[in-house]
C-alpha positions in Angstrom: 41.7 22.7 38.1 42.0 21.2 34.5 42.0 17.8 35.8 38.3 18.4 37.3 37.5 19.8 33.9 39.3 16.4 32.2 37.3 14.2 34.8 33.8 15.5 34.8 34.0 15.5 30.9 34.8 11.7 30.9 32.2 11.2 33.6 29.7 13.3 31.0 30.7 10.5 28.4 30.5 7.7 30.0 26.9 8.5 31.3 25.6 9.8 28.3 27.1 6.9 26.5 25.2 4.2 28.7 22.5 2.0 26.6 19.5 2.3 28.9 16.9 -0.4 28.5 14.5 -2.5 30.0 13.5 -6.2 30.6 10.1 -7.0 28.9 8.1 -9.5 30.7 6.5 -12.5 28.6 4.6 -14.7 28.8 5.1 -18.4 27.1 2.5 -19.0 24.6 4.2 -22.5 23.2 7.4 -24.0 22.4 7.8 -27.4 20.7 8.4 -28.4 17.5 7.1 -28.5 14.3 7.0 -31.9 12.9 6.5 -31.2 9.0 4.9 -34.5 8.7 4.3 -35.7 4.8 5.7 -32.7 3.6 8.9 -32.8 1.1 11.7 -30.2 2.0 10.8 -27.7 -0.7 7.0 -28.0 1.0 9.0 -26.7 4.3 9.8 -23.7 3.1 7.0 -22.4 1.7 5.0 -23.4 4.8 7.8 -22.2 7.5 10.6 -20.4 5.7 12.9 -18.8 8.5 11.7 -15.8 9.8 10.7 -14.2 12.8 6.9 -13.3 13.8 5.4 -10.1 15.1 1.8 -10.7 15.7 -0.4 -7.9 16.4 -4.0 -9.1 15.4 -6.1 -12.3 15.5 -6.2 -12.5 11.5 -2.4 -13.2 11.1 -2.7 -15.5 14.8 -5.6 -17.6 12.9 -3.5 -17.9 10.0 -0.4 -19.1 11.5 -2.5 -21.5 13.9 -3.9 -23.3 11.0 -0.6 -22.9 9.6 0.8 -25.0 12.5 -2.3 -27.3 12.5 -2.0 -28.2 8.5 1.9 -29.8 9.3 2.0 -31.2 13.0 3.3 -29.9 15.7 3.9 -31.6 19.5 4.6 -28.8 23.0 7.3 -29.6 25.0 5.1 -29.2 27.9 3.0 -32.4 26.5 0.3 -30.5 25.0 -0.9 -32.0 21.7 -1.1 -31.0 18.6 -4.3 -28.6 18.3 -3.8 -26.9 21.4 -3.1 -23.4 19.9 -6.7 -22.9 18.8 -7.9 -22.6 21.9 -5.5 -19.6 22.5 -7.2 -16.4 23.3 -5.4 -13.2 22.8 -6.2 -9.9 23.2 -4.6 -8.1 20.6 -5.5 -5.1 22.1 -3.0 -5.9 25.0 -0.7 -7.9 23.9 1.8 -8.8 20.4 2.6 -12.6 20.1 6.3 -12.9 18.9 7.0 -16.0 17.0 10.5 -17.5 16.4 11.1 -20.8 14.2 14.8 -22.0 13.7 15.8 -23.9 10.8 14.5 -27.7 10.7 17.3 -30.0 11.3 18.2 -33.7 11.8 17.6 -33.4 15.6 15.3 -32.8 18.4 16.7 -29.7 19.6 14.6 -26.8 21.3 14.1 -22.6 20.4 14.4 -20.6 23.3 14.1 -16.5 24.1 16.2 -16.1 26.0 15.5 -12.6 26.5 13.2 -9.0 25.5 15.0 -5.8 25.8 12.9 -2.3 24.9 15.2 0.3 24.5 14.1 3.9 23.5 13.4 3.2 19.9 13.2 -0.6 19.9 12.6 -3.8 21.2 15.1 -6.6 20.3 14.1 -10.0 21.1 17.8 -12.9 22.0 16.8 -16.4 21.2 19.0 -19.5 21.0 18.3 -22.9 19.6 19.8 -25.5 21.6 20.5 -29.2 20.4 19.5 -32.0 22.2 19.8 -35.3 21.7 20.2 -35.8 18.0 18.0 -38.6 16.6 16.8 -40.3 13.4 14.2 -38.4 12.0 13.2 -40.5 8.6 9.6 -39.3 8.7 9.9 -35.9 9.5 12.3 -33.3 9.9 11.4 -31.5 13.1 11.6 -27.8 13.5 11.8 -25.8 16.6 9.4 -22.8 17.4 8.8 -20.7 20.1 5.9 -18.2 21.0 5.5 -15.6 23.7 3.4 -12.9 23.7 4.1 -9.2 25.3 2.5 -6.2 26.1 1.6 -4.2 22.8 4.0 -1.7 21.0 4.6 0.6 17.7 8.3 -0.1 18.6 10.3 -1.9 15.9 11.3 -5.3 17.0 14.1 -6.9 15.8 15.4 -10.5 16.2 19.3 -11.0 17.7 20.1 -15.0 17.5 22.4 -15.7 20.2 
């Protein structure tokens, strides 16, 4: 009798233990890189420094577009430079999550990889991938990625893979 007692306690624990969460679907906005074009490294970093986006309205989607525009940027799906402009979001519906990596002497990619919403948050997995590294004596290239989800008041945070 104790061992049912033993057994359905460790069964209790292992349940209520569990992380339950979801798969978000997104959507790909644009991935490419940024090609910092005439700018000197300490220009970078003002520009782009490293951090994450959460973009819930069209004033801080119009600023990072013109953002984009003012250094160069080219899509990896051969869309040119420009192209975010004409990107209509409705913030009512959705959150646009940007992701930049750190520019870097080759022509490598950003990816998410994937969204998870959990009870109290959404954490967002994203790996930068190298390529094939390359000369880069006029620019130094920087990846980004942008996807947009359904809106939230959950806290996102950023987990680099």
């Amino acid at each position: 009798m104790k061992n049912y007692y033993v057994y359905f306690i460790i069964a209790f624990c292992l349940i209520s233990c569990k992380d339950d969460f979801t798969l978000v679907k997104s959507d790909l906005v644009g991935s490419g890189r940024l090609s910092m074009k005439g700018l000197s490294n300490s220009d970078q970093y003002v520009n782009f420094p490293n951090e994450n986006l959460i973009i819930n309205d069209s004033l801080k989607w119009n600023r990072l577009v013109v953002q984009m525009d003012s250094v160069g940027y080219t899509d990896y799906n051969n869309l040119e430079s420009g192209y975010l402009v004409n990107v209509k979001t409705d913030f009512s519906r959705f959150t646009v999550i940007a992701c930049f990596d750190v520019s870097r002497m080759h022509n490598g990619y950003l990816e998410i990889v994937k969204i998870l919403e959990y009870n109290s948050n959404i954490e967002v997995h994203f790996n930068p991938s190298v390529s094939v590294p390359g000369p880069y004596l006029f620019s130094v290239p920087e990846a980004f990625c942008l996807v947009k989800i359904k809106t939230t008041n959950k806290p996102v945070s950023f987990v680099y893979n």
